[in-house]
matplotlib code that plots the C-alpha trace (Angstrom):
import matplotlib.pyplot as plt

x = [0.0, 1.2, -0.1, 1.0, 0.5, 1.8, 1.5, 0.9, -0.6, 0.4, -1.4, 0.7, 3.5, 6.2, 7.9, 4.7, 4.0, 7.8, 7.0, 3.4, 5.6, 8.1, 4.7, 3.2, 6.6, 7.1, 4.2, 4.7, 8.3, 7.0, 3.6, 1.8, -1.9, -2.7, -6.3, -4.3, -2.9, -4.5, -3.4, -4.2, -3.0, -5.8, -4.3, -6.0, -8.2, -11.2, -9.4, -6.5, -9.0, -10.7, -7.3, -5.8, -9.1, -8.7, -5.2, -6.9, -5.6, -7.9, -8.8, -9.1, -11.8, -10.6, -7.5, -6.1, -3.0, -0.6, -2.2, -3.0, -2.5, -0.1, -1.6, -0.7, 0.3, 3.8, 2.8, 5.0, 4.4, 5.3, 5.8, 8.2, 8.6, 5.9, 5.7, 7.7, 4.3, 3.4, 6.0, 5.9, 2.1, 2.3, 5.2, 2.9, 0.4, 2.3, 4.5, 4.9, 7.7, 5.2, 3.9, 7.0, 8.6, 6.4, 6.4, 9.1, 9.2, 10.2, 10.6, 12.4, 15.5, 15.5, 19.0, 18.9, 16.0, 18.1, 21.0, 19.2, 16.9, 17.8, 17.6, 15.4, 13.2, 13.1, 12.3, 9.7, 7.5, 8.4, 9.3, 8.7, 11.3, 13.3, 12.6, 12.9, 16.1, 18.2, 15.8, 16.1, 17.8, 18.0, 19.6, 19.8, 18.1, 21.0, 21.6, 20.8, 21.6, 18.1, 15.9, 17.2, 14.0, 11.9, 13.6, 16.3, 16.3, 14.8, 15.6, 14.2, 13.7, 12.4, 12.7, 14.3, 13.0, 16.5, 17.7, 13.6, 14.2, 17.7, 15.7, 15.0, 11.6, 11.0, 10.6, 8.0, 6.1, 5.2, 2.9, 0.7, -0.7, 1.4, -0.3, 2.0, 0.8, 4.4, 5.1, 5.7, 5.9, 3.7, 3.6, 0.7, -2.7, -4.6, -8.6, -10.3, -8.5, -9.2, -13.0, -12.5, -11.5, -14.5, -15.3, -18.0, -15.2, -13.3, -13.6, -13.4, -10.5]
y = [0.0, 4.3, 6.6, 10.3, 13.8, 16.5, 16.8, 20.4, 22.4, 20.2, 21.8, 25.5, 24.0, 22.0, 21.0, 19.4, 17.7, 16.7, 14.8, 13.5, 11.9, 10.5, 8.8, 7.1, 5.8, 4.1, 2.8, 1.0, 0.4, -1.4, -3.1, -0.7, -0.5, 3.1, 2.1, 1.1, 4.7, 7.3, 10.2, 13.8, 17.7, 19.8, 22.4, 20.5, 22.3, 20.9, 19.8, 17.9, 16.0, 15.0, 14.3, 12.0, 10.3, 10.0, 8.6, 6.1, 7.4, 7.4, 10.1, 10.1, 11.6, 14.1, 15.5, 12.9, 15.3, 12.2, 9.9, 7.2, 3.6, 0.8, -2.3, -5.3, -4.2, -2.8, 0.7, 3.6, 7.1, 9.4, 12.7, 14.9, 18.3, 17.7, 19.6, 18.1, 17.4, 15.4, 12.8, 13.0, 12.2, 9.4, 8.0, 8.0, 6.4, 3.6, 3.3, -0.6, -2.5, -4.6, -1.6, 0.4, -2.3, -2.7, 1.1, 3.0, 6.8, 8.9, 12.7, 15.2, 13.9, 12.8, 13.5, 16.7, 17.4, 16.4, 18.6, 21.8, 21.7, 22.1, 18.7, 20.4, 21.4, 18.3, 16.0, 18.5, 19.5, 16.0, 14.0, 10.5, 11.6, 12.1, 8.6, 6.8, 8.2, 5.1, 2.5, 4.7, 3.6, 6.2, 6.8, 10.0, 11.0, 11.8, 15.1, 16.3, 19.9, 20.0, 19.0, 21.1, 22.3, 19.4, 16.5, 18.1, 17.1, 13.9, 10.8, 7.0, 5.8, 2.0, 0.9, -2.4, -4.8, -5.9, -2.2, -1.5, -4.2, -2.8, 0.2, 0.8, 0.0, 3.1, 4.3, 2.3, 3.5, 6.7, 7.2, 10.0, 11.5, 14.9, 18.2, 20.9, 23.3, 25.2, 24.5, 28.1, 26.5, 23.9, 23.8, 21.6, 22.4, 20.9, 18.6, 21.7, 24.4, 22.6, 23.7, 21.8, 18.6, 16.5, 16.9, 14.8, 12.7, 11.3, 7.8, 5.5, 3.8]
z = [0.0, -0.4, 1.3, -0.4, 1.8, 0.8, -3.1, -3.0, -5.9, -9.2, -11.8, -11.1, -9.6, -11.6, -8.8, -7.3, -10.6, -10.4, -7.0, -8.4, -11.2, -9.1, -7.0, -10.2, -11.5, -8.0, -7.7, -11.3, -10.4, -7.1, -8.6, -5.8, -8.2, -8.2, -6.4, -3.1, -3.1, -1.0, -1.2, 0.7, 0.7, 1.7, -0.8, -3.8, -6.5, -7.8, -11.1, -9.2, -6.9, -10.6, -12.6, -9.3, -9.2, -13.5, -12.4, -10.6, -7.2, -4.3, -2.1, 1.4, 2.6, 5.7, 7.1, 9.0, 10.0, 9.2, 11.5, 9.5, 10.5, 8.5, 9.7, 9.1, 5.3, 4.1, 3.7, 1.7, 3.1, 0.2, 2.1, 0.1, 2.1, 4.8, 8.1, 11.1, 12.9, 10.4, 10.2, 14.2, 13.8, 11.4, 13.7, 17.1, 15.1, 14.7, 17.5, 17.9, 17.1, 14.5, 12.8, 12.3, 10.7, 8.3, 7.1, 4.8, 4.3, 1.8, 3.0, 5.1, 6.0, 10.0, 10.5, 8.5, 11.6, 14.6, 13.2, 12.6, 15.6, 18.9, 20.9, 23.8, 20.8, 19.3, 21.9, 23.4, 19.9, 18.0, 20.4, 18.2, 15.5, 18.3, 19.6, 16.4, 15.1, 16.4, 15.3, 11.9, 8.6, 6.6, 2.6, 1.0, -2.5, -4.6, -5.4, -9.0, -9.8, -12.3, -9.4, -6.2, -5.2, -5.7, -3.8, -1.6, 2.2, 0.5, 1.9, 2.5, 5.9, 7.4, 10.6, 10.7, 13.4, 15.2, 15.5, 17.2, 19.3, 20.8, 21.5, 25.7, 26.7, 28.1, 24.5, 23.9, 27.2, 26.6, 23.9, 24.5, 21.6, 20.4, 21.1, 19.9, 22.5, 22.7, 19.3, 17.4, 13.9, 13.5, 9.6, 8.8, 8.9, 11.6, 10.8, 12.3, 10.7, 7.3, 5.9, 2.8, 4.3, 3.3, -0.5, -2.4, -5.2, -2.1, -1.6, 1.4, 1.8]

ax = plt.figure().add_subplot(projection="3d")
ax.plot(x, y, z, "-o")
ax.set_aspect("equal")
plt.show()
């Protein structure tokens, strides 16, 4: 299964449809069908909801704010240039050693994260990132001077089970659901914050 956040505005941006590209031609690559690919930004016009669906892309049908579940499938999370608190989200949502194990992630580099936030910062606003990093493997998208705003920061991250395993079990203990109440910078936009979350074309997962 994918799951893709984050697309952004395809049909005026060519770095967006650059991503979107990238998406179709791994799911082909990996024999992913495009129906067991739901996908999400609530940026999307009218006639990008209608040409994903053409695609034959599904929809989800509300903001889930990256909290969406793996289960017992491998899942790809395509999240190229998401907010922090949404890879933190989608993290927490999955926090067991079966689940994360199962998922891979292509986005924001984690390490480029842990170097350019303070680590008070980081383990108090994104606290599973945080968490995670040494359970974390984690390969860069090579650099390519044609596409430097489109996948830089990009890398691909799974969670092998041994290096989960060898993480302490207070890690696992706490698992609280984030808030972001001192966050200044939250960079996603949050279910209630999103009037055009529920739209008529999407379709149930």
């Amino acid at each position: 299964r994918c799951v893709g956040y984050g697309l952004g505005r395809f049909c005026s941006c060519p770095a967006a449809r650059r991503q979107l590209a990238l998406l179709l031609l791994l799911l082909d690559e990996l024999g992913v069908p495009p129906s067991r690919c739901l996908v999400f930004d609530p940026a999307f016009s009218e006639q990008e909801r209608a040409l994903l669906a053409e695609l034959g892309l599904r929809l989800l049908p509300e903001n889930e704010e990256g909290k969406h579940r793996a289960g017992e499938a491998a899942t790809l999370f395509y999240m190229i240039h998401c907010g922090k608190a949404l890879y933190n989200n989608l993290l927490w949502s999955n926090w067991a050693l079966g689940a994360l194990s199962k998922i891979v992630i292509i986005g924001n580099s984690f390490r480029g994260i842990e170097e350019r936030l303070l680590s008070r910062v980081l383990e108090r606003d994104y606290s599973y990132i945080a968490k995670v990093l040494k359970g974390t493997e984690e390969i860069a998208f090579p650099a390519h001077p044609q596409y430097t705003d489109t996948f830089n920061d990009t890398s691909i991250h799974w969670f092998p089970l041994q290096k989960l395993k060898e993480l302490s079990s207070e890690v696992w203990e706490f698992v609280e659901e984030p808030t972001y109440q001192e966050c200044d910078d939250l960079e996603i936009i949050r279910k209630e914050d999103n009037v055009n979350s529920q739209h008529p074309a999407a379709l149930e997962p």
